[in-house]
BADOFI-154303 format. One record per residue (C-alpha): residue number from 1; residue in three letters; x, y, z. Coordinates in pm, whole numbers. Each point is the difference from the previous one (the first is absolute). Example, Ala and Ser with C-alpha at 12.3 -4.5 7.8 and 13.67 -1.06 7.14 Angstrom:
// residues 2
+-----+---------+--------+--------+--------+
| num | residuo |     px |     py |     pz |
+-----+---------+--------+--------+--------+
|   1 |     ALA |   1230 |   -450 |    780 |
|   2 |     SER |    137 |    344 |    -66 |
+-----+---------+--------+--------+--------+
END
This chain:
// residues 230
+-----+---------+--------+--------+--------+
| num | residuo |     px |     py |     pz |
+-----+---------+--------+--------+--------+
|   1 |     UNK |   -597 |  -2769 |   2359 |
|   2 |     UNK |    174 |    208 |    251 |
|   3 |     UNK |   -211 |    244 |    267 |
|   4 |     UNK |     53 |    325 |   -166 |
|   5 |     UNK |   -119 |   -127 |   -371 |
|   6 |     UNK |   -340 |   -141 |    236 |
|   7 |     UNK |     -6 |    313 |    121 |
|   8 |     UNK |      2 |    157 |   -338 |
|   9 |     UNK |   -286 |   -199 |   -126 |
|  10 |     UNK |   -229 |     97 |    263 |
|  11 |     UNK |     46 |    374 |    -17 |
|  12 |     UNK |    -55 |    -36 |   -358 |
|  13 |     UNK |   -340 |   -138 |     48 |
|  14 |     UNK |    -96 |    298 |    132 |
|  15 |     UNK |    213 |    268 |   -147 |
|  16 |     UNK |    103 |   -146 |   -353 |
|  17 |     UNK |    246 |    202 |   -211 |
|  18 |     UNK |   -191 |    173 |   -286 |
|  19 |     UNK |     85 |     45 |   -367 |
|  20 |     UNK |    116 |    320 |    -76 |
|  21 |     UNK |   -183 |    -15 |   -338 |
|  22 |     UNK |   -369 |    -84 |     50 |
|  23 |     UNK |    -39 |    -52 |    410 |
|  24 |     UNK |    -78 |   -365 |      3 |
|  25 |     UNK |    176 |   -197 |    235 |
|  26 |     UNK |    392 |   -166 |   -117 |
|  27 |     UNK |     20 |   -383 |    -25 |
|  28 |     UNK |    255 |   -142 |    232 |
|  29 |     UNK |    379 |     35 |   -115 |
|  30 |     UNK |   -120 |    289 |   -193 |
|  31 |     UNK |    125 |    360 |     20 |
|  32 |     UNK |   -124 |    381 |    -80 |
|  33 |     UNK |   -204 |   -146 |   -297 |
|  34 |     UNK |   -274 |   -274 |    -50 |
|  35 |     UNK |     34 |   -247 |   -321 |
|  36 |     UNK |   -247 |    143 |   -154 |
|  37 |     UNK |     66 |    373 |    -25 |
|  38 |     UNK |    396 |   -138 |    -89 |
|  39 |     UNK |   -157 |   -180 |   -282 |
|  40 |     UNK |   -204 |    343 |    -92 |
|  41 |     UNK |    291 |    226 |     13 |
|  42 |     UNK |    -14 |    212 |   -300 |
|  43 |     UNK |    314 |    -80 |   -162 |
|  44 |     UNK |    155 |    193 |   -271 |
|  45 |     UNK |    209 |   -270 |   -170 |
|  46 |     UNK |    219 |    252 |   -163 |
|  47 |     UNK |    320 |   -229 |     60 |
|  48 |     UNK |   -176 |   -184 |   -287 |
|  49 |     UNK |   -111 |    210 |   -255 |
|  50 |     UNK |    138 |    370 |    126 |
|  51 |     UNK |   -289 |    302 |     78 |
|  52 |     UNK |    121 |    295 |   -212 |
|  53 |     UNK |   -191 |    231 |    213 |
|  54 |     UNK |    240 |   -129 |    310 |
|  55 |     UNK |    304 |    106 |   -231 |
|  56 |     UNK |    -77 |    323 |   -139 |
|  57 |     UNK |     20 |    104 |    339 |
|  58 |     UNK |    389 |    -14 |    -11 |
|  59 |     UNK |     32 |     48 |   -404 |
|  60 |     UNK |    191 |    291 |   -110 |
|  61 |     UNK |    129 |     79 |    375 |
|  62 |     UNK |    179 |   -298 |    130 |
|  63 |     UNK |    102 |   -361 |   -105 |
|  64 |     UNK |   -177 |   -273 |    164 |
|  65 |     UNK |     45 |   -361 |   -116 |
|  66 |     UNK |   -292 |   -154 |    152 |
|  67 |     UNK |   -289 |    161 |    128 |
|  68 |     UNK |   -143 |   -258 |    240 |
|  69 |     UNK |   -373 |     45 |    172 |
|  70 |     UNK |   -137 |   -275 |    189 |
|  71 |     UNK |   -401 |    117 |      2 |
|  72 |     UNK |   -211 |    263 |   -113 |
|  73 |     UNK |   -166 |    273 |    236 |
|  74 |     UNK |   -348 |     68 |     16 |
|  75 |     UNK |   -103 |    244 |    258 |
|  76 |     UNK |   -196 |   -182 |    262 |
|  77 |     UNK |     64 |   -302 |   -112 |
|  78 |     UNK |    275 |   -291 |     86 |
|  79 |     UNK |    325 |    140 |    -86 |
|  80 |     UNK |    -58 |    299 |    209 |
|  81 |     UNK |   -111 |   -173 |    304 |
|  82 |     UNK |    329 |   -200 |    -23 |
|  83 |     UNK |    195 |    319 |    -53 |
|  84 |     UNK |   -185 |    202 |    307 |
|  85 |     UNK |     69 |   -301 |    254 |
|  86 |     UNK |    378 |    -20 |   -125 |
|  87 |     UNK |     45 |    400 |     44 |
|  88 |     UNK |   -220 |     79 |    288 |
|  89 |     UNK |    -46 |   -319 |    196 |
|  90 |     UNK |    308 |   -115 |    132 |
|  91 |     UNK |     12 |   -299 |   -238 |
|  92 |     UNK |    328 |    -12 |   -201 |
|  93 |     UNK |    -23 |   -389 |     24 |
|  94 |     UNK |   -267 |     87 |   -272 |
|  95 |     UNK |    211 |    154 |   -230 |
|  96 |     UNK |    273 |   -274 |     18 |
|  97 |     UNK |   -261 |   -264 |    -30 |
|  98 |     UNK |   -127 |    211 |   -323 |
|  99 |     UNK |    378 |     56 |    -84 |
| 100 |     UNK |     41 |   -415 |      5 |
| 101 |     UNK |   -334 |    -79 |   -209 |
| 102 |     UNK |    126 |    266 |   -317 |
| 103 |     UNK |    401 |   -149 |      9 |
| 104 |     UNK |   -133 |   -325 |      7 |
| 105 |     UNK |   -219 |     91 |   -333 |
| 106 |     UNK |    290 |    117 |   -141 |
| 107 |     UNK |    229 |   -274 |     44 |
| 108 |     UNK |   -248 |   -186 |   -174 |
| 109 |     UNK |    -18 |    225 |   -322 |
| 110 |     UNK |    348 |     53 |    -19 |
| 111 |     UNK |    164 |    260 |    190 |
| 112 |     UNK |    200 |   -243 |    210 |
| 113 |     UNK |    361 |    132 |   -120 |
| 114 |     UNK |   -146 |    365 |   -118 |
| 115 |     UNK |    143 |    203 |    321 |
| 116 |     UNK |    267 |     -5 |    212 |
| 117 |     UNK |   -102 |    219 |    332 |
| 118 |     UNK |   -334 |    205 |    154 |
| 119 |     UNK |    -24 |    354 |     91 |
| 120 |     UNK |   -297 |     72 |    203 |
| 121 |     UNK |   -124 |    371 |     -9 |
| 122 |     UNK |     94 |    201 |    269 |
| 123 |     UNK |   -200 |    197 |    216 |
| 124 |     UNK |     80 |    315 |    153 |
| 125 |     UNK |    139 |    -41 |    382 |
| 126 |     UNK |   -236 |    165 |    160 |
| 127 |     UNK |   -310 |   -199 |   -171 |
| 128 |     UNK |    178 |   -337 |     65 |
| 129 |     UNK |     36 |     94 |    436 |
| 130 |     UNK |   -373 |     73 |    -90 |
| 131 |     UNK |    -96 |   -322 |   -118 |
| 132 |     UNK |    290 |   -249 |    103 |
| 133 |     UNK |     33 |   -133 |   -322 |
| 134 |     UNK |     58 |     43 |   -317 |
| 135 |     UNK |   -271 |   -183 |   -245 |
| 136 |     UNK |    195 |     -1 |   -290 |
| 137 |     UNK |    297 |   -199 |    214 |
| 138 |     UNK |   -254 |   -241 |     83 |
| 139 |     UNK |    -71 |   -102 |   -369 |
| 140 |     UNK |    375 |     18 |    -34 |
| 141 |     UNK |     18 |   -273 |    214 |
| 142 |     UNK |   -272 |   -197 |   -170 |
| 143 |     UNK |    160 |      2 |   -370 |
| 144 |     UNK |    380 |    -33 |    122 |
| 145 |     UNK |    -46 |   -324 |    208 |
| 146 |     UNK |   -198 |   -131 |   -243 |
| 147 |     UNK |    262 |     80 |   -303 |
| 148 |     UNK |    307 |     13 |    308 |
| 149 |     UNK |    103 |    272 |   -110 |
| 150 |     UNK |    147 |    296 |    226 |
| 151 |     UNK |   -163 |    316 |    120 |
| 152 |     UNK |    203 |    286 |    -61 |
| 153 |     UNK |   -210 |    229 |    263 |
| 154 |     UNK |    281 |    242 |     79 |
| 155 |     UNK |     15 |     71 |   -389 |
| 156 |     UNK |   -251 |    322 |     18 |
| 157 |     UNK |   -144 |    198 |    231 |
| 158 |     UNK |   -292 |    277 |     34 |
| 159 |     UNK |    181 |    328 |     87 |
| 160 |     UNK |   -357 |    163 |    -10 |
| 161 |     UNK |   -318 |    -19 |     42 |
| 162 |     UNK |   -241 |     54 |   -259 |
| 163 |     UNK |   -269 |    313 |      0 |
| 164 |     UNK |   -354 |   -118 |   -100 |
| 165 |     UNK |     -1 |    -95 |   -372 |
| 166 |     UNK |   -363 |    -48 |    -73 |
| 167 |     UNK |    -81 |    337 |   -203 |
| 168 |     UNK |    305 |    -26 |   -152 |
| 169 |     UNK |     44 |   -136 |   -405 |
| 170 |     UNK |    264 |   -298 |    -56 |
| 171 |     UNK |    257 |    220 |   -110 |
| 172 |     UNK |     21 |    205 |    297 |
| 173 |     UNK |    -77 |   -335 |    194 |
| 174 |     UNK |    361 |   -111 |   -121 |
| 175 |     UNK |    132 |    325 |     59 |
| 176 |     UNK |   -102 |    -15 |    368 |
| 177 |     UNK |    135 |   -291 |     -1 |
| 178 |     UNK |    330 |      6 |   -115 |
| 179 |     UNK |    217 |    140 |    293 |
| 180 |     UNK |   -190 |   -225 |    216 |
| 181 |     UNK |    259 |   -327 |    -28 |
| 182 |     UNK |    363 |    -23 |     42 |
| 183 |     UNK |    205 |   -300 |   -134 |
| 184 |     UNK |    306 |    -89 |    242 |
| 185 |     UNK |    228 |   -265 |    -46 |
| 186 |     UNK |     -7 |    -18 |   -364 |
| 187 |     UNK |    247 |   -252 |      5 |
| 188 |     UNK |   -225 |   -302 |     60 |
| 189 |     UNK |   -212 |    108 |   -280 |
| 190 |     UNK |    234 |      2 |   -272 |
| 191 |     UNK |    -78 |   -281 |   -280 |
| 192 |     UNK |   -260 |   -128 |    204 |
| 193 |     UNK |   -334 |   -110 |   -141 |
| 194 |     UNK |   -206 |    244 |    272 |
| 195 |     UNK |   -348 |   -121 |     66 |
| 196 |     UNK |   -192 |    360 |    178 |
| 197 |     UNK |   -313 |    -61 |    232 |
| 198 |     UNK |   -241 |    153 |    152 |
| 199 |     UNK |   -393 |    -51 |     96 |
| 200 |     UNK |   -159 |    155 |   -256 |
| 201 |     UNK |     57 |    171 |   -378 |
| 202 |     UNK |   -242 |    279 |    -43 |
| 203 |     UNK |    164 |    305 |   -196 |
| 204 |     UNK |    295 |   -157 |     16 |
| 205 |     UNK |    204 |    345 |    134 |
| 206 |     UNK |    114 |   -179 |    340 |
| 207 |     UNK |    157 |   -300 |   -213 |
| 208 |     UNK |    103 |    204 |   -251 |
| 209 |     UNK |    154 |    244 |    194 |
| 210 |     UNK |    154 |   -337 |    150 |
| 211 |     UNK |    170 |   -194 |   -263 |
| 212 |     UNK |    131 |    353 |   -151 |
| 213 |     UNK |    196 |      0 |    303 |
| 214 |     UNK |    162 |   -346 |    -38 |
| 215 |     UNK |     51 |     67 |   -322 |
| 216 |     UNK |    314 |    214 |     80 |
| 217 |     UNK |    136 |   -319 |    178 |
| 218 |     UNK |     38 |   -132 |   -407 |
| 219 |     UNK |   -210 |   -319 |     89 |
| 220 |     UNK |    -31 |   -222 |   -302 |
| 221 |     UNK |   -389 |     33 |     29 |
| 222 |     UNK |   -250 |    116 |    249 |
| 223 |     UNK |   -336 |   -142 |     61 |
| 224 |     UNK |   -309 |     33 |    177 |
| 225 |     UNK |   -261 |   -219 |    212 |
| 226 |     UNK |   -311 |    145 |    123 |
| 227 |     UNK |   -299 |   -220 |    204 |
| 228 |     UNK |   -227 |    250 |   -197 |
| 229 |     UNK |    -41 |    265 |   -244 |
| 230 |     UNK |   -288 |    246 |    -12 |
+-----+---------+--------+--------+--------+
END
């Protein structure tokens, strides 16, 4: 064992890294999460018998071919731990680690040939200089090197920010919306089997809003992964 891994173990003694879900303390050669609250993650399972309450979201507006959620959010509970340390902590290793564990469910159920590229969500310029990252590029990074597939990040960008959305209904939601995204380079889109993703579905107006824009690239189907949906 070299010096700096000794070194390691003794700090951890006294300052062990702490699960992000319930506090305790992380066994060695785990990360972010403990065994136990990654066994109790409240997973949706829609990849295997589909949630119609996930798709109505996008029925009638725009055409989705999978709606993919990895878990179910409960306020104060799991899911939105996980979701505050990815956005607010500094911890996009979290979200590619999360990113990993869902592509690697779906491999296993059969979506190994379903997509051909990833498309994180954008954020607006300004919000990713405030941050540093981009969360939804994190689980992009997750799902594509688990699938190796490519991420097609220069694809869409935010030209706007969003005004505060939380008295508003979900039409006017989608409306708001709407001029937010810009699809460039069309080109790499066309025929493609597009696989959207971002951190979490709760209207669905941001993804929506989304895949309406890479529609007008003439995919030949556009889909979307979420770690949650409230």
């Amino acid at each position: 064992m070299e010096l700096k891994e000794y070194f390691a173990d003794f700090v951890s003694l006294f300052f062990p890294a702490i699960c992000v879900g319930c506090d305790s303390p992380l066994p060695k050669g785990t990360q972010h999460i403990c065994p136990s609250c990654q066994y109790n993650l409240p997973k949706t399972n829609n990849h295997k018998a589909e949630i119609a309450a996930f798709r109505e979201k996008f029925d009638g507006i725009v055409s989705v071919a999978h709606v993919l959620v990895y878990c179910n959010f409960h306020k104060k509970g799991l899911v939105q731990k996980l979701l505050h340390e990815l956005k607010y902590n500094n911890c996009p290793e979290l979200g590619e680690m999360l990113g990993r564990w869902y592509a690697h469910e779906l491999l296993l159920n059969g979506f190994a040939e379903e997509f051909d590229l990833v498309v994180p969500v954008p954020l607006h310029p300004s919000r990713l200089k405030q941050r540093g990252y981009n969360q939804s590029m994190a689980v992009s990074r997750g799902v594509a090197a688990v699938f190796k597939l490519p991420i097609a990040e220069e694809c869409l960008i935010r030209t706007k920010k969003s005004s505060t959305m939380t008295k508003m209904n979900k039409v006017e939601r989608i409306l708001n919306m709407q001029q937010s995204y810009r699809m460039m380079v069309p080109e790499t889109l066309k025929d493609q089997r597009v696989l959207l993703i971002d951190d979490v579905l709760t209207t669905g107006s941001t993804l929506i809003a989304c895949a309406e824009q890479l529609h007008l690239a003439k995919p030949k189907s556009v889909s979307t992964l979420t770690l949650a949906a409230a």
